[in-house]
C-alpha positions in Angstrom: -2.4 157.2 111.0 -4.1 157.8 107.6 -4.1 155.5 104.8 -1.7 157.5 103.0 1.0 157.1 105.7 0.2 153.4 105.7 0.5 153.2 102.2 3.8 154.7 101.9 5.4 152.6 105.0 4.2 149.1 102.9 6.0 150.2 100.1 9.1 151.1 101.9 8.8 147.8 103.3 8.6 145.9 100.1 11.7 148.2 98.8 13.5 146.6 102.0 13.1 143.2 101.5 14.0 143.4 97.3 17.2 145.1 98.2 18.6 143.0 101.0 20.7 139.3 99.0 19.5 136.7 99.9 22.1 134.3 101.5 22.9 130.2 101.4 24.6 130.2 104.1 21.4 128.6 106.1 21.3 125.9 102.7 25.2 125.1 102.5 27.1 123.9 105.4 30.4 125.4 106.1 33.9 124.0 106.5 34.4 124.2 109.6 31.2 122.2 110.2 32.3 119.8 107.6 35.7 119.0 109.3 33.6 118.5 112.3 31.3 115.8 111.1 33.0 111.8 112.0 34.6 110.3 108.7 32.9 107.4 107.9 34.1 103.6 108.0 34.7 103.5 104.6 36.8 106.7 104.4 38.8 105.8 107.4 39.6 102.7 106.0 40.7 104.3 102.6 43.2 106.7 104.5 44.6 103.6 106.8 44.8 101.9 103.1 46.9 104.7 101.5 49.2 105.5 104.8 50.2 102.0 104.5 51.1 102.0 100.8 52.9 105.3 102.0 54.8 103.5 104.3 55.7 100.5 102.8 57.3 102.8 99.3 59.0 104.8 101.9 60.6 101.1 103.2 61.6 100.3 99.5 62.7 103.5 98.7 65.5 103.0 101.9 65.7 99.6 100.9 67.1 100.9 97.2 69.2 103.4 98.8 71.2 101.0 100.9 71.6 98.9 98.2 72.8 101.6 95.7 75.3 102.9 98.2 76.7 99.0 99.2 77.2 98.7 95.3 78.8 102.4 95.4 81.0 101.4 97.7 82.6 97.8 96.1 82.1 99.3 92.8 84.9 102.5 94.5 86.5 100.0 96.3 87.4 97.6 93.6 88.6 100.8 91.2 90.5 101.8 94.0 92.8 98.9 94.1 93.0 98.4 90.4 94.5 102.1 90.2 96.6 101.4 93.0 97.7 97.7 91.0 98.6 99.9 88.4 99.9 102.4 89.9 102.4 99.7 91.4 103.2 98.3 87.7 103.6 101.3 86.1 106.9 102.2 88.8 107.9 98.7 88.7 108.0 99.0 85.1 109.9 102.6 84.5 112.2 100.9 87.1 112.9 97.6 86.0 112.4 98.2 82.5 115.8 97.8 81.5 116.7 95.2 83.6 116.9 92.4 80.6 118.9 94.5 78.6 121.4 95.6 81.6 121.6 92.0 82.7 122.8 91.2 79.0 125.8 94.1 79.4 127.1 92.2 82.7 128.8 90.0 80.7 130.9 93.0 78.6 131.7 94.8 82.7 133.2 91.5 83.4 135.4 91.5 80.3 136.4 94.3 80.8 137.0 94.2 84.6 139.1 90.9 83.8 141.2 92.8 81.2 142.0 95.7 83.2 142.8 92.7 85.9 145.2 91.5 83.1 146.8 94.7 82.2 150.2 96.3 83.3 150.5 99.5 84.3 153.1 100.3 81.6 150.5 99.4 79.2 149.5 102.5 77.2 145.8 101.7 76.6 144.9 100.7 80.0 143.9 104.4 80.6 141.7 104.3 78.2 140.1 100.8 78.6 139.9 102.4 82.6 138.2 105.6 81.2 135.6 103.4 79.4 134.6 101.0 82.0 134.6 103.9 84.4 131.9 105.8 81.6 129.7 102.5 81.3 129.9 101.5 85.1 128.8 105.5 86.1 125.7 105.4 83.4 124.6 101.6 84.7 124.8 102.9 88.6 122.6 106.1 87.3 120.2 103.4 86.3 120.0 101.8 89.0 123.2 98.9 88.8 124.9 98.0 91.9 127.4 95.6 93.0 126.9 92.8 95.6 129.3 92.8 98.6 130.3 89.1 98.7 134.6 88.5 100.0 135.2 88.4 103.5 131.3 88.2 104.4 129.1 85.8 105.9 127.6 83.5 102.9 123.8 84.4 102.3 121.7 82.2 100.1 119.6 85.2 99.6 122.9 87.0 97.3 125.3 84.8 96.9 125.7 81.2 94.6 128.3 78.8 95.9 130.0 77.8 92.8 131.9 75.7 95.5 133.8 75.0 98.6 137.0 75.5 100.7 138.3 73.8 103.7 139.1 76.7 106.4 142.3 77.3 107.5 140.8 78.3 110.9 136.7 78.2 112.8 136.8 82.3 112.0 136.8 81.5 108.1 133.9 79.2 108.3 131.0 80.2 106.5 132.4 83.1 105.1 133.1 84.0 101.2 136.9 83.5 100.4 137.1 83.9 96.8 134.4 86.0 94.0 133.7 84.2 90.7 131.7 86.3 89.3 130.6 89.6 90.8 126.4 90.0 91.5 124.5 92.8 91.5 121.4 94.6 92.7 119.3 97.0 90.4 117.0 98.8 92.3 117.8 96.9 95.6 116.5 93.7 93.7 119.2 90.7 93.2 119.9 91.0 89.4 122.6 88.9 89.7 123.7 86.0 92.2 127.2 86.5 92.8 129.6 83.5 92.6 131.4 82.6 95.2 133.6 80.5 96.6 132.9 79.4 100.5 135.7 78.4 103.5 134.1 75.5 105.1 
């Protein structure tokens, strides 16, 4: 081979080597070989550290949670009642809410039923007394008025007042209501009124 050719080979050679990159790869290590090397002490101890702080605001976390639904719960069931509380006053009021004032008409129904009690037949304004009483006695039931059966039954504390007492003319009659005083009534299936009565004994 002459010089020339050896020459020329060197320098293609040289041209080679300055064009190939030169790599790291050899200096740096890569990542798989860094998840491969052992964590040390140290760093071990650091992850136990922060797993266990993981843990224990994961336990107070729950610990909040329970509590925020037990106080969900009394705070629902406590509103719950009060609207049901309310609920109940409101009906017991639309319902009852005249009861003062019909109470106070009782009095006028008993005049009136005594003076129609009073009054012939022939008499010219007994029609019209009737017609009346029958007009206040139909608006009072619409509200809710309604008379107490008391003669001929068995005396109940619960609806009737013994004003007083009879002797019994025979075993049947005792215990029962002969005579009414003064007629009671319900309103709304409450007692408004004790009736007065008169019991066989």
């Amino acid at each position: 081979m002459s010089e020339e050719n050896k020459e020329q080979q060197q320098e293609e050679i040289k041209d080679t080597q300055a064009t190939e990159p030169v790599t790291e790869q050899a200096d740096k290590p890569t990542e798989e070989s860094q998840q491969e090397q052992p964590l040390s002490r140290r760093e071990r101890r650091k992850r136990h550290e922060r797993h266990d702080e993981n843990e224990q605001k994961v336990q107070e976390l729950g610990q909040k949670l329970i509590e925020a639904n037990d106080k969900y719960v009394r705070i629902y069931s406590e509103y719950e009642n009060y609207r049901k509380r309310t609920t109940m006053e409101k009906a017991d009021l639309i319902l009852n809410g005249a009861k003062d004032t019909i109470k106070a008409i009782l009095p006028v129904v008993d005049d009136l039923e005594r003076a129609l009690a009073h009054m012939s037949d022939d008499d010219a304004s007994k029609e019209g007394v009737q017609l009346i009483y029958n007009k206040l006695m139909k608006t009072l039931e619409q509200k809710g008025l309604k008379p107490i059966e008391a003669k001929d039954q068995k005396f109940d504390e619960n609806l009737h007042e013994a004003v007083t007492q009879f002797p019994a003319t025979d075993e049947s009659q005792k215990g029962m209501v002969v005579d009414v005083v003064e007629k009671g009534y319900y309103l709304n299936d409450k007692v408004l009124r004790y009736a007065k009565v008169v019991v066989a004994i």
